[in-house]
C-alpha positions in Angstrom: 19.1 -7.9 0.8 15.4 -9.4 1.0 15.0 -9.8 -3.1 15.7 -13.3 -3.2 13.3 -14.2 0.4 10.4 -12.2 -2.1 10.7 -14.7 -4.9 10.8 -17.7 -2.3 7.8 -16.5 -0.7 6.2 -16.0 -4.0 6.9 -19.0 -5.0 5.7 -21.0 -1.7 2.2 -18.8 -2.3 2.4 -19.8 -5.9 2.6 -23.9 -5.3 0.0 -24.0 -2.7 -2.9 -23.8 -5.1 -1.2 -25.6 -8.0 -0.9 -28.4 -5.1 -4.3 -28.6 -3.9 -5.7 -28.4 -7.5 -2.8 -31.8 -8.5 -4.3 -33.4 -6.0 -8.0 -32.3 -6.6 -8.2 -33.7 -10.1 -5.7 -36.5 -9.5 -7.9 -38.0 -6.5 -11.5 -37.4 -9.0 -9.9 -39.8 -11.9 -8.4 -42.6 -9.2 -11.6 -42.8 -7.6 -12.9 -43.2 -11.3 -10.7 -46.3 -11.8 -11.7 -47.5 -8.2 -9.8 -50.4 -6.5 -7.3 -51.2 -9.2 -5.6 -48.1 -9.0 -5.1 -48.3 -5.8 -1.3 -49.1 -5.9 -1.0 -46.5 -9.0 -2.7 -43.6 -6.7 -0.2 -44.3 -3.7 3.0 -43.7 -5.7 1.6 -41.0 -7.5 1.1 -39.3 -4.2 4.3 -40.3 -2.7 6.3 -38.6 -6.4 3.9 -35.6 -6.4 4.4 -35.0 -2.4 8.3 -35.3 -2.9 8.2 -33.2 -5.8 6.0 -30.1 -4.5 8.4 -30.4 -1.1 11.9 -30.2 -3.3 10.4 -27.4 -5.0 9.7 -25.6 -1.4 12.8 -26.4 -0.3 15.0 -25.6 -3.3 12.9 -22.0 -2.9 13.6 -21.7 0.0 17.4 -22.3 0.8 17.8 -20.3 -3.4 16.2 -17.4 -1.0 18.7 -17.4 1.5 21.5 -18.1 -1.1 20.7 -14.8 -3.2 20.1 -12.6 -0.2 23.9 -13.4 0.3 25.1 -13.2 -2.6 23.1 -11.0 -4.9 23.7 -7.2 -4.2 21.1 -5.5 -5.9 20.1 -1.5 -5.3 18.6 -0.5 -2.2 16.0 1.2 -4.3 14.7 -2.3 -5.7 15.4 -3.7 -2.5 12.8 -1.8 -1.1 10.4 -1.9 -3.6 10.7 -5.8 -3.1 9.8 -5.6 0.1 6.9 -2.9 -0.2 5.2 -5.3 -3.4 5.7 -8.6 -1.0 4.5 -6.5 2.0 1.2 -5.2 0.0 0.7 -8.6 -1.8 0.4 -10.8 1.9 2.6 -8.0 4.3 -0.6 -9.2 7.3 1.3 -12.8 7.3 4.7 -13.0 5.6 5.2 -16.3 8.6 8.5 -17.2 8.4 10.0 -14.6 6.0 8.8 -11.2 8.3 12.1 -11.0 9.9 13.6 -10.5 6.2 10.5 -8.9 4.6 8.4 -6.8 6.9 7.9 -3.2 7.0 7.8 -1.7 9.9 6.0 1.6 10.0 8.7 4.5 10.5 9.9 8.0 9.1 12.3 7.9 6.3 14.7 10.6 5.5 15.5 11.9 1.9 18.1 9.0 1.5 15.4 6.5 2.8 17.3 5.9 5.7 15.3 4.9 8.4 15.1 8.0 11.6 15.2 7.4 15.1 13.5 9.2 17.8 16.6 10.2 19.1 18.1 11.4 16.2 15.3 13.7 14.9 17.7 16.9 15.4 20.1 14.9 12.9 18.3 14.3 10.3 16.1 17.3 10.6 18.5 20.0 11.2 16.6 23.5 10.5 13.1 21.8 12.2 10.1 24.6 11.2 6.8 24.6 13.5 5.0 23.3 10.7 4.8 19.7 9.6 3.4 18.0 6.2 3.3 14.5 6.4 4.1 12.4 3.4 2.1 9.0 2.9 2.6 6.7 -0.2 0.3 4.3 -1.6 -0.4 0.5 -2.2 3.2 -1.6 -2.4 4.9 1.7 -2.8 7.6 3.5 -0.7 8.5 6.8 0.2 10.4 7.4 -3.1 7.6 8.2 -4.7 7.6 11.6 -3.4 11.2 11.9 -4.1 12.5 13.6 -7.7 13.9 11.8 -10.7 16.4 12.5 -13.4 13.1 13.6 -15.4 9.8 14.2 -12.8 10.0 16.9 -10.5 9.3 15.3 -6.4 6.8 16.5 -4.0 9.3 16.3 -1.5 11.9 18.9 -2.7 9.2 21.4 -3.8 7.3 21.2 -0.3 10.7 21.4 1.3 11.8 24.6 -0.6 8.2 26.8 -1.2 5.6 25.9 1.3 6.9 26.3 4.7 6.4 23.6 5.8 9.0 20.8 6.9 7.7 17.6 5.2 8.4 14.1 7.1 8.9 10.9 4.6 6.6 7.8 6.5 7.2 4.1 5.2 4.5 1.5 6.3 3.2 -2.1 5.3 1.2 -1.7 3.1 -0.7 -5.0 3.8 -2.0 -4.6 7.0 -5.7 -3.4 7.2 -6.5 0.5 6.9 -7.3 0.2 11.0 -4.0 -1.0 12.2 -1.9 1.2 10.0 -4.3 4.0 10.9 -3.4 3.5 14.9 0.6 2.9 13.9 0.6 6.5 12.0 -1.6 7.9 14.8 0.9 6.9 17.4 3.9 7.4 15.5 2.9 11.5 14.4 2.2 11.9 18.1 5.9 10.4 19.2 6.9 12.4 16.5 5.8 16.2 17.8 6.7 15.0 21.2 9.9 14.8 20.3 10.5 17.5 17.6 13.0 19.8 18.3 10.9 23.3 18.3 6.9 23.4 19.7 4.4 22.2 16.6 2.3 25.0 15.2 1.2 23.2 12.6 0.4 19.7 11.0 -0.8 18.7 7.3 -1.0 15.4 5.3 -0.7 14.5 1.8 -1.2 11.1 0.9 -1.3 9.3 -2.4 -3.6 6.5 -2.9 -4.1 4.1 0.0 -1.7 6.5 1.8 -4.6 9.1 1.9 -7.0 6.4 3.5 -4.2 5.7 6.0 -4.3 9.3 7.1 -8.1 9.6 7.3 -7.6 6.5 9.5 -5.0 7.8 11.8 -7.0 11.1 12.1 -9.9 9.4 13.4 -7.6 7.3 16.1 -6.0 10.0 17.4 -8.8 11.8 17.8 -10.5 8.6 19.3 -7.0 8.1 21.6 -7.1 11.8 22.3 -3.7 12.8 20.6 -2.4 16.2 20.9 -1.6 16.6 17.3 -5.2 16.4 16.0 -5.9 19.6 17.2 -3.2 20.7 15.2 -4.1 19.3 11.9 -5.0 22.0 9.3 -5.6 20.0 5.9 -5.2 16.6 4.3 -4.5 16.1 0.8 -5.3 12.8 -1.0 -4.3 12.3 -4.4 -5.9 9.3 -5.7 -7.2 7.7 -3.3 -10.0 5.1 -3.8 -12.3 6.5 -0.8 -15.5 4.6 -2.1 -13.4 1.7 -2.9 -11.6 0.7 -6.1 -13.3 -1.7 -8.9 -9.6 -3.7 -9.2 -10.8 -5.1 -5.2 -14.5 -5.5 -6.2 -13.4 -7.6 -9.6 -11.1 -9.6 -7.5 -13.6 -10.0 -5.1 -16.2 -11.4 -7.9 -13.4 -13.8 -8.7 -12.4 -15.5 -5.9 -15.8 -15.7 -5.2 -17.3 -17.4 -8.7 -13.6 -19.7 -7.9 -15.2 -21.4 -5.1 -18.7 -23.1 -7.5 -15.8 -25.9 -8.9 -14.1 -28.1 -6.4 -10.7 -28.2 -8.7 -10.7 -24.5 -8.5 -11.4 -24.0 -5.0 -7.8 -24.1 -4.5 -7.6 -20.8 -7.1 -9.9 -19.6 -4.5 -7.9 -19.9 -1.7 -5.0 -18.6 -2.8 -7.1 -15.4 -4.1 -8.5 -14.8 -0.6 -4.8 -15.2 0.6 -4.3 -11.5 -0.9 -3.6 -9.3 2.3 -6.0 -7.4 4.6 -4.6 -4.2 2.9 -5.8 -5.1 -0.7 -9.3 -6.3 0.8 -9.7 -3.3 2.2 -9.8 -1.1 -0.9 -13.1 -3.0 -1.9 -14.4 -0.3 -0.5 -12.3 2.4 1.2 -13.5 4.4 3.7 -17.0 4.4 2.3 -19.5 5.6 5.3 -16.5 6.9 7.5 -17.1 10.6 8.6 -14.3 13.2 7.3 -12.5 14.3 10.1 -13.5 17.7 11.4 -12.2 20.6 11.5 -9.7 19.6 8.8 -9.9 21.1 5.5 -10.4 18.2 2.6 -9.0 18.3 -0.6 -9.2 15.9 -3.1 -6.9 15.4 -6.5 -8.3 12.6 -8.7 -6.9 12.1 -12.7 -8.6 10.8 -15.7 -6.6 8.8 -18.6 -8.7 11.4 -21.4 -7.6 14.7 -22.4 -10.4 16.7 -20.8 -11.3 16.6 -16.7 -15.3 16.2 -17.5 -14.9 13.6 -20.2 -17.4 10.8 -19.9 -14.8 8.3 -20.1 -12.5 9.7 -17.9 -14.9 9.5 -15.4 -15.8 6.2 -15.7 -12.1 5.1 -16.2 -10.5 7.4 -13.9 -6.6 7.1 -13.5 -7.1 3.3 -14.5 -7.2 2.0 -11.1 -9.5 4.8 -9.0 -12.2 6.4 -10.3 -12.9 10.2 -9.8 -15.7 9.9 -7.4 -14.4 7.5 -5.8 -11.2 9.7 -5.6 -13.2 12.7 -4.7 -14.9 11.1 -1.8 -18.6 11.1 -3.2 -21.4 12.5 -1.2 -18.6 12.2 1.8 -17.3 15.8 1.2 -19.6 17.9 1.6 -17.4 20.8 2.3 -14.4 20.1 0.3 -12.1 21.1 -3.0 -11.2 18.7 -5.9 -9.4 19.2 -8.8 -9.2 16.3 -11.9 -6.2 16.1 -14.0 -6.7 15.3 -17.2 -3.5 12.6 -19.0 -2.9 11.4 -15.6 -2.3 7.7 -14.6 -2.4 6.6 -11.2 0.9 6.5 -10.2 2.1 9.6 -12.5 -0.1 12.4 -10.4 2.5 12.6 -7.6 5.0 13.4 -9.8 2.5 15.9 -11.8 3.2 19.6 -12.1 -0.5 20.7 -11.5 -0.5 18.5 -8.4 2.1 19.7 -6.9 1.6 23.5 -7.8 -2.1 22.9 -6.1 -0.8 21.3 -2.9 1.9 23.7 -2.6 -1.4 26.6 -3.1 -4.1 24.2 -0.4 -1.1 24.5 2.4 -0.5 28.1 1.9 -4.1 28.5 2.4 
Protein backbone atom coordinates (compact mmCIF):
# COMPACT_ATOMS: atom_id res chain seq x y z
CA UNK A 1 0.00 0.00 0.00
CA UNK A 2 1.53 3.48 -1.01
CA UNK A 3 -1.35 5.73 0.95
CA UNK A 4 0.63 6.46 3.80
CA UNK A 5 4.20 7.33 1.46
CA UNK A 6 1.39 9.96 -0.35
CA UNK A 7 0.71 11.86 2.86
CA UNK A 8 4.55 11.85 3.86
CA UNK A 9 5.47 13.23 0.60
CA UNK A 10 2.64 15.68 0.96
CA UNK A 11 3.71 16.61 3.92
CA UNK A 12 7.58 17.05 3.14
CA UNK A 13 6.17 19.40 -0.02
CA UNK A 14 3.98 21.05 2.40
CA UNK A 15 6.94 22.15 5.17
CA UNK A 16 9.34 23.29 2.61
CA UNK A 17 7.68 26.66 1.97
CA UNK A 18 6.26 27.04 5.50
CA UNK A 19 10.19 26.72 6.27
CA UNK A 20 11.67 29.09 3.97
CA UNK A 21 8.86 31.65 4.83
CA UNK A 22 9.79 30.90 9.24
CA UNK A 23 12.92 31.76 8.37
CA UNK A 24 12.19 34.63 5.91
CA UNK A 25 10.34 36.81 8.34
CA UNK A 26 12.22 35.49 11.37
CA UNK A 27 15.76 36.61 9.85
CA UNK A 28 13.78 40.44 8.64
CA UNK A 29 12.85 41.26 12.56
CA UNK A 30 16.55 39.91 14.07
CA UNK A 31 18.24 41.93 11.74
CA UNK A 32 15.74 44.72 13.03
CA UNK A 33 16.92 44.24 16.59
CA UNK A 34 20.67 44.08 15.21
CA UNK A 35 23.53 42.85 17.51
CA UNK A 36 21.66 42.14 20.69
CA UNK A 37 19.70 39.58 19.33
CA UNK A 38 22.27 37.84 18.21
CA UNK A 39 22.25 34.98 20.89
CA UNK A 40 18.13 35.06 20.73
CA UNK A 41 18.43 34.45 16.68
CA UNK A 42 20.91 31.43 17.16
CA UNK A 43 18.67 29.42 19.38
CA UNK A 44 15.70 30.25 17.63
CA UNK A 45 17.31 28.67 14.59
CA UNK A 46 18.75 25.85 16.30
CA UNK A 47 14.60 24.99 17.95
CA UNK A 48 13.02 25.90 14.59
CA UNK A 49 15.75 23.60 12.54
CA UNK A 50 15.09 20.68 15.03
CA UNK A 51 11.51 21.19 14.85
CA UNK A 52 10.90 21.31 10.96
CA UNK A 53 13.49 18.02 10.86
CA UNK A 54 11.24 15.91 13.60
CA UNK A 55 8.40 16.80 11.67
CA UNK A 56 10.17 15.35 8.34
CA UNK A 57 11.22 12.52 10.05
CA UNK A 58 8.09 11.68 12.11
CA UNK A 59 6.41 11.91 8.25
CA UNK A 60 8.43 10.00 7.05
CA UNK A 61 9.04 6.74 9.21
CA UNK A 62 4.45 7.39 10.02
CA UNK A 63 4.75 6.68 5.95
CA UNK A 64 6.44 3.51 6.11
CA UNK A 65 4.49 2.57 9.36
CA UNK A 66 0.96 2.84 7.63
CA UNK A 67 2.04 1.24 4.31
CA UNK A 68 2.49 -1.81 6.69
CA UNK A 69 -0.01 -1.68 8.61
CA UNK A 70 -2.98 0.15 7.06
CA UNK A 71 -4.84 -2.10 4.35
CA UNK A 72 -6.89 0.18 2.50
CA UNK A 73 -8.77 -0.75 -1.02
CA UNK A 74 -6.74 -1.17 -4.01
CA UNK A 75 -9.15 1.28 -5.66
CA UNK A 76 -7.99 4.23 -3.25
CA UNK A 77 -4.72 2.86 -3.36
CA UNK A 78 -4.42 3.75 -6.77
CA UNK A 79 -6.13 6.78 -6.83
CA UNK A 80 -3.35 7.80 -4.23
CA UNK A 81 -0.85 7.18 -6.32
CA UNK A 82 -2.38 8.67 -9.60
CA UNK A 83 -3.24 12.29 -7.30
CA UNK A 84 0.59 12.12 -5.91
CA UNK A 85 1.79 11.12 -9.47
CA UNK A 86 -0.19 14.19 -11.15
CA UNK A 87 0.57 16.59 -8.24
CA UNK A 88 4.78 16.16 -8.53
CA UNK A 89 4.68 12.33 -10.47
CA UNK A 90 8.17 14.21 -12.83
CA UNK A 91 10.14 14.00 -9.22
CA UNK A 92 8.56 11.90 -6.43
CA UNK A 93 12.86 11.47 -5.31
CA UNK A 94 12.89 9.13 -2.68
CA UNK A 95 9.23 7.91 -2.60
CA UNK A 96 9.15 6.73 -6.72
CA UNK A 97 9.91 3.21 -5.82
CA UNK A 98 6.52 3.26 -3.64
CA UNK A 99 4.59 5.95 -5.71
CA UNK A 100 5.33 6.01 -9.40
CA UNK A 101 3.29 5.00 -12.15
CA UNK A 102 4.71 3.34 -14.71
CA UNK A 103 2.95 3.52 -18.02
CA UNK A 104 1.26 0.00 -18.79
CA UNK A 105 -2.08 -1.69 -19.95
CA UNK A 106 -4.52 -2.57 -17.29
CA UNK A 107 -7.07 -5.20 -17.48
CA UNK A 108 -10.77 -4.89 -16.27
CA UNK A 109 -9.58 -5.82 -12.68
CA UNK A 110 -6.72 -3.14 -12.92
CA UNK A 111 -4.31 -5.67 -12.85
CA UNK A 112 -1.34 -4.78 -14.53
CA UNK A 113 -0.75 -7.04 -18.23
CA UNK A 114 2.40 -8.30 -19.43
CA UNK A 115 3.62 -8.68 -22.88
CA UNK A 116 3.59 -12.22 -22.48
CA UNK A 117 0.50 -12.71 -21.20
CA UNK A 118 -1.65 -10.71 -23.67
CA UNK A 119 -3.43 -14.06 -24.87
CA UNK A 120 -4.54 -14.32 -21.00
CA UNK A 121 -5.90 -11.52 -20.34
CA UNK A 122 -7.30 -10.89 -23.79
CA UNK A 123 -8.76 -14.18 -24.65
CA UNK A 124 -11.25 -13.62 -27.76
CA UNK A 125 -8.48 -10.71 -29.30
CA UNK A 126 -10.61 -8.90 -32.44
CA UNK A 127 -8.39 -7.07 -35.27
CA UNK A 128 -9.63 -3.93 -34.09
CA UNK A 129 -8.32 -1.98 -31.15
CA UNK A 130 -9.76 1.16 -29.13
CA UNK A 131 -7.47 2.46 -26.78
CA UNK A 132 -8.56 3.89 -23.50
CA UNK A 133 -6.68 7.00 -22.02
CA UNK A 134 -7.77 8.73 -18.65
CA UNK A 135 -7.13 12.11 -17.56
CA UNK A 136 -5.21 14.29 -14.98
CA UNK A 137 -4.52 12.15 -11.50
CA UNK A 138 -7.03 9.76 -12.70
CA UNK A 139 -6.78 5.96 -13.48
CA UNK A 140 -8.18 3.51 -15.74
CA UNK A 141 -11.34 3.13 -13.52
CA UNK A 142 -12.79 5.82 -14.94
CA UNK A 143 -13.84 3.99 -17.86
CA UNK A 144 -15.00 1.18 -15.83
CA UNK A 145 -18.98 0.97 -14.65
CA UNK A 146 -20.43 1.64 -11.22
CA UNK A 147 -23.17 0.42 -9.05
CA UNK A 148 -25.12 3.56 -10.71
CA UNK A 149 -23.02 5.09 -14.10
CA UNK A 150 -22.94 2.96 -17.01
CA UNK A 151 -18.67 2.46 -18.16
CA UNK A 152 -17.22 3.06 -21.48
CA UNK A 153 -15.42 0.08 -21.17
CA UNK A 154 -18.23 -2.57 -21.04
CA UNK A 155 -20.32 -0.79 -23.73
CA UNK A 156 -17.25 -0.61 -26.18
CA UNK A 157 -16.48 -4.08 -25.23
CA UNK A 158 -20.08 -5.46 -25.97
CA UNK A 159 -21.49 -3.03 -29.24
CA UNK A 160 -18.66 -1.55 -31.19
CA UNK A 161 -16.39 -4.21 -32.33
CA UNK A 162 -13.81 -3.24 -31.27
CA UNK A 163 -11.54 -4.76 -28.36
CA UNK A 164 -10.77 -1.86 -26.06
CA UNK A 165 -7.24 -1.90 -24.05
CA UNK A 166 -7.31 -0.08 -20.41
CA UNK A 167 -3.67 2.17 -20.37
CA UNK A 168 -2.45 3.63 -16.84
CA UNK A 169 0.29 6.35 -16.98
CA UNK A 170 1.84 9.18 -14.74
CA UNK A 171 0.06 11.64 -15.10
CA UNK A 172 2.90 14.20 -14.10
CA UNK A 173 5.28 13.72 -16.64
CA UNK A 174 5.15 16.27 -19.54
CA UNK A 175 2.62 15.62 -22.53
CA UNK A 176 6.08 14.80 -24.71
CA UNK A 177 7.42 11.92 -22.60
CA UNK A 178 4.12 10.30 -22.02
CA UNK A 179 3.35 10.90 -25.63
CA UNK A 180 6.68 8.68 -26.74
CA UNK A 181 5.85 5.99 -23.66
CA UNK A 182 2.14 5.48 -25.26
CA UNK A 183 3.68 5.58 -28.78
CA UNK A 184 6.08 2.82 -27.88
CA UNK A 185 3.99 0.91 -25.72
CA UNK A 186 0.72 0.61 -28.68
CA UNK A 187 3.41 -0.43 -31.04
CA UNK A 188 4.81 -3.41 -28.56
CA UNK A 189 1.38 -3.91 -28.09
CA UNK A 190 0.17 -4.86 -31.97
CA UNK A 191 3.48 -6.57 -32.26
CA UNK A 192 2.47 -8.82 -29.92
CA UNK A 193 -1.29 -9.14 -30.20
CA UNK A 194 -2.40 -12.38 -30.80
CA UNK A 195 -4.38 -12.02 -34.35
CA UNK A 196 -2.85 -9.24 -37.22
CA UNK A 197 -4.26 -5.41 -36.32
CA UNK A 198 -6.86 -4.18 -38.78
CA UNK A 199 -7.62 -1.56 -36.96
CA UNK A 200 -6.69 1.10 -34.18
CA UNK A 201 -8.81 3.94 -32.41
CA UNK A 202 -8.36 6.14 -29.27
CA UNK A 203 -10.61 7.72 -26.86
CA UNK A 204 -9.14 9.77 -24.36
CA UNK A 205 -10.65 11.85 -21.58
CA UNK A 206 -9.07 15.07 -20.57
CA UNK A 207 -5.30 15.15 -20.60
CA UNK A 208 -5.59 11.51 -21.80
CA UNK A 209 -6.78 12.97 -25.20
CA UNK A 210 -3.61 15.22 -25.39
CA UNK A 211 -1.56 12.17 -24.50
CA UNK A 212 -2.88 10.46 -27.55
CA UNK A 213 -2.39 13.45 -29.98
CA UNK A 214 1.12 13.27 -28.51
CA UNK A 215 1.81 9.63 -29.15
CA UNK A 216 0.23 10.02 -32.66
CA UNK A 217 2.69 12.50 -33.66
CA UNK A 218 5.80 10.29 -32.15
CA UNK A 219 4.98 7.41 -33.86
CA UNK A 220 4.53 8.86 -36.76
CA UNK A 221 7.89 10.86 -36.13
CA UNK A 222 9.58 7.18 -34.96
CA UNK A 223 7.84 5.58 -37.96
CA UNK A 224 5.53 3.11 -35.98
CA UNK A 225 3.53 0.65 -37.81
CA UNK A 226 0.37 1.33 -36.02
CA UNK A 227 -0.10 4.96 -37.22
CA UNK A 228 -1.03 3.77 -40.42
CA UNK A 229 -3.62 2.02 -38.81
CA UNK A 230 -5.23 4.61 -36.67
CA UNK A 231 -8.82 5.42 -37.89
CA UNK A 232 -10.16 8.01 -35.25
CA UNK A 233 -9.38 9.61 -31.90
CA UNK A 234 -11.96 10.66 -29.55
CA UNK A 235 -11.18 13.35 -26.84
CA UNK A 236 -13.65 14.10 -24.37
CA UNK A 237 -12.75 17.08 -22.51
CA UNK A 238 -9.68 17.72 -23.25
CA UNK A 239 -8.18 21.20 -22.71
CA UNK A 240 -6.38 21.41 -26.30
CA UNK A 241 -5.92 25.32 -26.14
CA UNK A 242 -5.04 24.98 -22.52
CA UNK A 243 -7.12 25.18 -19.37
CA UNK A 244 -7.67 28.59 -17.31
CA UNK A 245 -7.08 26.44 -13.79
CA UNK A 246 -3.01 26.27 -15.28
CA UNK A 247 -3.15 29.91 -16.57
CA UNK A 248 -4.62 31.18 -12.98
CA UNK A 249 -2.03 29.16 -11.24
CA UNK A 250 0.40 30.39 -13.41
CA UNK A 251 -0.62 34.19 -12.59
CA UNK A 252 -0.14 33.14 -9.03
CA UNK A 253 3.03 31.79 -8.64
CA UNK A 254 4.07 34.38 -10.63
CA UNK A 255 2.56 37.67 -8.61
CA UNK A 256 4.14 35.17 -5.44
CA UNK A 257 7.52 36.00 -6.39
CA UNK A 258 7.11 40.46 -5.94
CA UNK A 259 7.35 39.72 -1.80
CA UNK A 260 10.50 38.09 -0.44
CA UNK A 261 8.39 36.23 2.54
CA UNK A 262 6.30 34.80 -0.22
CA UNK A 263 8.82 33.74 -2.56
CA UNK A 264 8.86 30.54 -0.72
CA UNK A 265 4.73 30.23 -1.74
CA UNK A 266 6.27 30.62 -5.01
CA UNK A 267 8.45 27.99 -5.04
CA UNK A 268 6.46 25.49 -3.89
CA UNK A 269 3.72 26.61 -6.62
CA UNK A 270 6.24 26.07 -9.42
CA UNK A 271 7.05 22.69 -7.72
CA UNK A 272 3.57 21.47 -9.37
CA UNK A 273 4.68 18.79 -11.97
CA UNK A 274 5.59 19.18 -15.70
CA UNK A 275 2.09 17.46 -16.41
CA UNK A 276 0.01 20.27 -14.75
CA UNK A 277 2.32 23.01 -16.53
CA UNK A 278 1.57 21.68 -19.43
CA UNK A 279 -2.15 22.19 -19.58
CA UNK A 280 -1.38 26.06 -19.58
CA UNK A 281 -1.82 25.57 -22.89
CA UNK A 282 -2.34 22.17 -24.36
CA UNK A 283 -1.47 21.30 -27.62
CA UNK A 284 -2.21 24.85 -28.89
CA UNK A 285 -0.28 25.25 -32.39
CA UNK A 286 0.33 21.40 -32.76
CA UNK A 287 -1.01 20.06 -36.15
CA UNK A 288 -4.01 17.24 -35.84
CA UNK A 289 -2.56 14.17 -36.93
CA UNK A 290 -3.56 13.25 -40.50
CA UNK A 291 -5.39 11.07 -41.87
CA UNK A 292 -7.25 10.40 -38.53
CA UNK A 293 -10.65 11.40 -38.14
CA UNK A 294 -11.16 14.06 -35.03
CA UNK A 295 -13.84 14.16 -32.88
CA UNK A 296 -14.27 16.26 -30.14
CA UNK A 297 -16.96 15.96 -26.89
CA UNK A 298 -16.83 19.10 -24.75
CA UNK A 299 -19.76 19.68 -21.78
CA UNK A 300 -21.17 22.84 -20.33
CA UNK A 301 -22.41 23.13 -16.55
CA UNK A 302 -25.97 25.03 -18.26
CA UNK A 303 -28.89 23.33 -19.45
CA UNK A 304 -28.53 24.21 -23.10
CA UNK A 305 -25.22 23.34 -25.40
CA UNK A 306 -25.10 27.19 -26.97
CA UNK A 307 -25.73 28.87 -23.63
CA UNK A 308 -23.42 31.91 -23.19
CA UNK A 309 -22.36 30.75 -19.89
CA UNK A 310 -21.80 27.39 -20.66
CA UNK A 311 -19.44 28.44 -23.03
CA UNK A 312 -17.53 30.57 -21.08
CA UNK A 313 -17.68 28.13 -18.00
CA UNK A 314 -17.47 24.94 -19.87
CA UNK A 315 -17.40 21.62 -17.69
CA UNK A 316 -15.78 23.87 -14.87
CA UNK A 317 -12.39 23.05 -15.62
CA UNK A 318 -12.19 23.05 -19.76
CA UNK A 319 -13.81 25.24 -21.74
CA UNK A 320 -15.68 24.20 -25.05
CA UNK A 321 -13.33 25.72 -27.49
CA UNK A 322 -10.70 24.82 -25.77
CA UNK A 323 -12.24 21.25 -25.69
CA UNK A 324 -13.20 21.48 -29.35
CA UNK A 325 -9.69 22.28 -30.45
CA UNK A 326 -10.43 25.90 -31.79
CA UNK A 327 -9.40 26.98 -35.24
CA UNK A 328 -7.14 23.44 -34.96
CA UNK A 329 -10.00 21.28 -36.43
CA UNK A 330 -10.72 22.24 -39.34
CA UNK A 331 -12.18 19.06 -40.47
CA UNK A 332 -13.59 17.64 -37.47
CA UNK A 333 -17.06 16.71 -35.43
CA UNK A 334 -18.03 18.10 -31.87
CA UNK A 335 -20.76 17.56 -29.88
CA UNK A 336 -21.42 19.70 -26.29
CA UNK A 337 -23.35 18.24 -23.56
CA UNK A 338 -25.25 20.19 -21.76
CA UNK A 339 -25.42 19.28 -17.34
CA UNK A 340 -22.05 17.84 -17.74
CA UNK A 341 -19.12 18.30 -15.25
CA UNK A 342 -15.74 17.44 -16.14
CA UNK A 343 -15.33 14.24 -14.75
CA UNK A 344 -19.18 13.05 -15.24
CA UNK A 345 -18.96 12.97 -19.32
CA UNK A 346 -17.16 9.61 -19.39
CA UNK A 347 -19.68 8.11 -17.55
CA UNK A 348 -22.44 10.12 -19.71
CA UNK A 349 -24.99 8.22 -21.77
CA UNK A 350 -24.88 10.72 -24.90
CA UNK A 351 -21.10 10.25 -24.75
CA UNK A 352 -20.92 7.03 -24.84
CA UNK A 353 -23.87 6.39 -27.43
CA UNK A 354 -21.79 9.03 -29.79
CA UNK A 355 -18.43 7.13 -29.47
CA UNK A 356 -19.97 3.94 -29.81
CA UNK A 357 -21.73 5.83 -33.43
CA UNK A 358 -17.88 7.81 -34.39
CA UNK A 359 -16.12 4.11 -34.33
CA UNK A 360 -18.86 2.44 -36.32
CA UNK A 361 -18.24 5.09 -38.79
Amino acid sequence: MSVGSAAAITIERIIVPVERMHRAISQRWFSAVGLPGKPVEAAHNGVAKTVYSSIRLAASLGGLAADHLIRVPPATADRTKAVVNGLWGDKLGQHAARLEVPMGLRDRSSEPVAFEHIADAYPDPGPNLVFLVHGFADTERCWLATATRPGMYEVLDESSGFTPILVRYNTGMSLAVNGALLARLIEDLTSAWPVPVQTAAAVGHSMGGLVMRSACAEGQNDGHSWVSKMSSLTTIGSPHLGTPIEKLVNVLAASLGISRNTVPLQEFTDTRSDGIKDLRWGLAGHPLSPGVAHHFVAGVVTSRAQHPVGAALGDLVVRVHSATAGSEAETSSEVVVGRSRHNDLVHSDEVISQVVAWLGA
